[in-house]
C-alpha positions as CSV (number, residue, x, y, z in Angstrom):
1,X,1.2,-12.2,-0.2
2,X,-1.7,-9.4,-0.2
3,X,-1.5,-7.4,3.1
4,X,-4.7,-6.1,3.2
5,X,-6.2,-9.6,2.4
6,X,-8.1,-8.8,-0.4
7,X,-8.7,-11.2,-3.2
8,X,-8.1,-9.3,-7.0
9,X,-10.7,-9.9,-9.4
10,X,-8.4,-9.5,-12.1
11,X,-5.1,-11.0,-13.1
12,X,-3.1,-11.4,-16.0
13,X,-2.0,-15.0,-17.9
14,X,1.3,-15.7,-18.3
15,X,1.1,-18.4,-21.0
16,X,4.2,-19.9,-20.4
17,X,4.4,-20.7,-17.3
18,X,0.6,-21.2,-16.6
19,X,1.1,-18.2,-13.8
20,X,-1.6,-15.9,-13.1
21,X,-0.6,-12.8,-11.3
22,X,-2.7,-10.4,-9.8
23,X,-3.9,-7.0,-11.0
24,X,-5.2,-3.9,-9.3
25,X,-8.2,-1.7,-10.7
26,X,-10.1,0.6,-8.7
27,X,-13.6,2.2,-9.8
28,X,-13.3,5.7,-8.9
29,X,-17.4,6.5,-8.6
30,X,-16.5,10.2,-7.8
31,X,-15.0,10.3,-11.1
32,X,-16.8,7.7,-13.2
33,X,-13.7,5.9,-14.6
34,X,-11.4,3.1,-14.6
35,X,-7.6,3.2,-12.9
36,X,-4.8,1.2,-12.3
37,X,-3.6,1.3,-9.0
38,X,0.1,0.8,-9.5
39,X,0.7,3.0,-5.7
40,X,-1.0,-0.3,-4.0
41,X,2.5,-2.8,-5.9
42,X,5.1,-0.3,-5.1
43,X,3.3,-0.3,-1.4
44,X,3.6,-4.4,-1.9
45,X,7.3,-3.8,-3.2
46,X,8.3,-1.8,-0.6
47,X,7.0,-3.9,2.5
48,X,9.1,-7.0,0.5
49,X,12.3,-5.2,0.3
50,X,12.3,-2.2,2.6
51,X,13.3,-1.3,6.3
52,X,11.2,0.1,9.1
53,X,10.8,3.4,7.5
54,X,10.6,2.0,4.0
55,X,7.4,-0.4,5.7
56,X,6.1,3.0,7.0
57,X,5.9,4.7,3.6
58,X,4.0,1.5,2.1
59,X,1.6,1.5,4.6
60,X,0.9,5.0,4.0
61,X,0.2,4.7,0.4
62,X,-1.5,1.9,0.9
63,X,-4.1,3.3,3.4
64,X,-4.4,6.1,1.8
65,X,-8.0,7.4,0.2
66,X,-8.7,8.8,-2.9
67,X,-8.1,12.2,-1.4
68,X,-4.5,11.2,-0.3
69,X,-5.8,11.5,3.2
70,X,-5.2,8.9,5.9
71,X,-6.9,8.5,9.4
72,X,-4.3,7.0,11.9
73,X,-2.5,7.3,14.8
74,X,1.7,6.8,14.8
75,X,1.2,4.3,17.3
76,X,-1.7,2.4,15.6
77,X,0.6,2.5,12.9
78,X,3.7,1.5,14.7
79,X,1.1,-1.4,16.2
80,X,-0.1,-2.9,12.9
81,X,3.5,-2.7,11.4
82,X,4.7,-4.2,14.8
83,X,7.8,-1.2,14.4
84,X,8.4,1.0,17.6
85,X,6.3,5.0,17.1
86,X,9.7,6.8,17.5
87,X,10.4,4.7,14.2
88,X,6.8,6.3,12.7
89,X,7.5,9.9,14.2
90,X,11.0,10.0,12.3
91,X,9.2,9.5,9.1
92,X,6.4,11.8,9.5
93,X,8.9,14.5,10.5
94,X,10.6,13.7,7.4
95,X,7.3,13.5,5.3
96,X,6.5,17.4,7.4
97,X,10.1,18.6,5.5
């Protein structure tokens, strides 16, 4: 499942079992160079196998910009995630520690 419904250009062949499974590279122009996005799977990871506040932590990371800065509101948060905002408030007061 890809949350933010994007389709990866890349992918890696597992000969064995015929399986291709998707890879994440981003083109940094500010810098001119190639990286993996690994932040983007844990963010995948975490929505799989995590609770409310675990989901809010992936969504983070995976909105966030090159700059680590994100543009949201808790409850735009809490709305996409379908969680309640008092769940999204704990976190960020956790994140503020």
């Amino acid at each position: 499942m890809n949350p933010d419904n994007i389709k990866p250009k890349y992918g890696l062949f597992e000969y064995s079992t015929g399986e291709v499974i998707p890879l994440d590279v981003l083109f940094d122009p500010s810098k001119m160079k190639w990286k993996k996005v690994y932040a983007k799977n844990l963010a995948r990871m975490l929505d799989i196998t995590g609770d409310e506040k675990t989901k809010v932590i992936g969504y983070l990371i995976r909105k966030m910009d090159s700059e680590n800065k994100i543009i949201a509101t808790m409850r735009g948060i809490a709305a996409e995630l379908h969680i309640s905002p008092q769940t999204v408030n704990k976190v960020m007061k956790i994140m503020q520690k």
